[in-house]
C-alpha positions as CSV (number, residue, x, y, z in Angstrom):
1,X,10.4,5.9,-10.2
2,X,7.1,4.7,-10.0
3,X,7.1,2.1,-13.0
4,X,10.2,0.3,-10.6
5,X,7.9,0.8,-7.5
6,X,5.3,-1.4,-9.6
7,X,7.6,-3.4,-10.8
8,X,9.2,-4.7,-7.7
9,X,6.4,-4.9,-6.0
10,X,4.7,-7.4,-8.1
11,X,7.5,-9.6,-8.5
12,X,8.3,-9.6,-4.9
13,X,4.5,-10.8,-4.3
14,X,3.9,-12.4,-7.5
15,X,0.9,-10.6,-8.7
16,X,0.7,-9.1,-12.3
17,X,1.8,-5.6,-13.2
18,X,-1.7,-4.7,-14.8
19,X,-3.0,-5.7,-10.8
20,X,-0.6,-3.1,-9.2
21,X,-0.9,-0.7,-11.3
22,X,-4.6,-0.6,-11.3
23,X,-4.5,-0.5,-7.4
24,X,-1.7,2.3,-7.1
25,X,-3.0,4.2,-10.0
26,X,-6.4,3.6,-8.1
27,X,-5.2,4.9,-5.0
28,X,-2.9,8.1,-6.5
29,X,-6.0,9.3,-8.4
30,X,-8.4,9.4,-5.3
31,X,-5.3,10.3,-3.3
32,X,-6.7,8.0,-0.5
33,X,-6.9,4.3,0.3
34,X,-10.3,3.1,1.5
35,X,-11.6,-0.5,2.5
36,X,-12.4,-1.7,-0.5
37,X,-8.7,-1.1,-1.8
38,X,-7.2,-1.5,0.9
39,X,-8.4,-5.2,1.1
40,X,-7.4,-5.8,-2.5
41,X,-3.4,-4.8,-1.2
42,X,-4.4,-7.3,1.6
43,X,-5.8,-10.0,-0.2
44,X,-2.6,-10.1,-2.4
45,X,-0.4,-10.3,0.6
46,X,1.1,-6.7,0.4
47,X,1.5,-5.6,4.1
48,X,0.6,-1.6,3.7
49,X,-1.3,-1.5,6.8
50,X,1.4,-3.0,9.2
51,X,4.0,-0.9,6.9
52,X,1.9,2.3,7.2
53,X,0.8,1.4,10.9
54,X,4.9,1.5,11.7
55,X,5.7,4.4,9.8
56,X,3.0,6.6,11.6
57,X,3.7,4.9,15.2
58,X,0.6,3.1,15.5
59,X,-0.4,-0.1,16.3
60,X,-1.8,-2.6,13.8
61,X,-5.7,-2.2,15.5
62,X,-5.3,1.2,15.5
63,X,-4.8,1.3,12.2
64,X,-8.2,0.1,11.1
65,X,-9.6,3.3,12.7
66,X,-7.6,5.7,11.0
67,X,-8.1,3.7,7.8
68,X,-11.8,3.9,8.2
69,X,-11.1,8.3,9.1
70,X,-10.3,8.1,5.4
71,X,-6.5,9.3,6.8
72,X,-4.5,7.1,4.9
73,X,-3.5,9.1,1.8
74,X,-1.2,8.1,-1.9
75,X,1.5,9.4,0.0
76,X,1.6,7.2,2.8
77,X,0.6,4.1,0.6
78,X,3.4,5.3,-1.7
79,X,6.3,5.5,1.6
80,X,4.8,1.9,2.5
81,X,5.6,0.2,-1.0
82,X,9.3,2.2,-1.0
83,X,10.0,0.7,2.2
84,X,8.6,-2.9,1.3
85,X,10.8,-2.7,-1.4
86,X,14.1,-1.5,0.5
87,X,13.2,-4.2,3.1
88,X,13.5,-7.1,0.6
89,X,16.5,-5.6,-1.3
């Protein structure tokens, strides 16, 4: 359920709901993660592009690239959180 995604992701990284929300809600709307949000995840210490990076079989440099493609879609970013969250569990 996506209000548990939320949820455990902001108390595993200490960050308000309200923040989280914003930034997945952010991303689902405009079913894509650029820069600018993705930084925000980074700046809060979420680890989506080493997460999303792994999932997809690339390396962390490579990453930037397909970021900056405008590849990385809600759907990734959304497989990324699940996993943080099973990781820590």
């Amino acid at each position: 359920m996506k209000s548990d995604l939320i949820k455990e992701i902001s108390k595993i990284y200490r960050i308000e709901i309200s923040d989280m929300t914003y930034l997945y809600e952010t991303v689902k709307s405009l079913d894509i993660i650029d820069t600018h949000v993705f930084n925000q995840f980074r700046n809060r210490g979420i680890p989506v592009a080493e997460k999303i990076a792994d999932n997809i079989g690339i390396s962390n440099e490579e990453f930037r690239e397909y970021l900056s493609n405008g590849n990385v879609d809600f759907q990734k970013l959304h497989q990324a959180l699940e996993d943080i969250v099973s990781e820590v569990k």
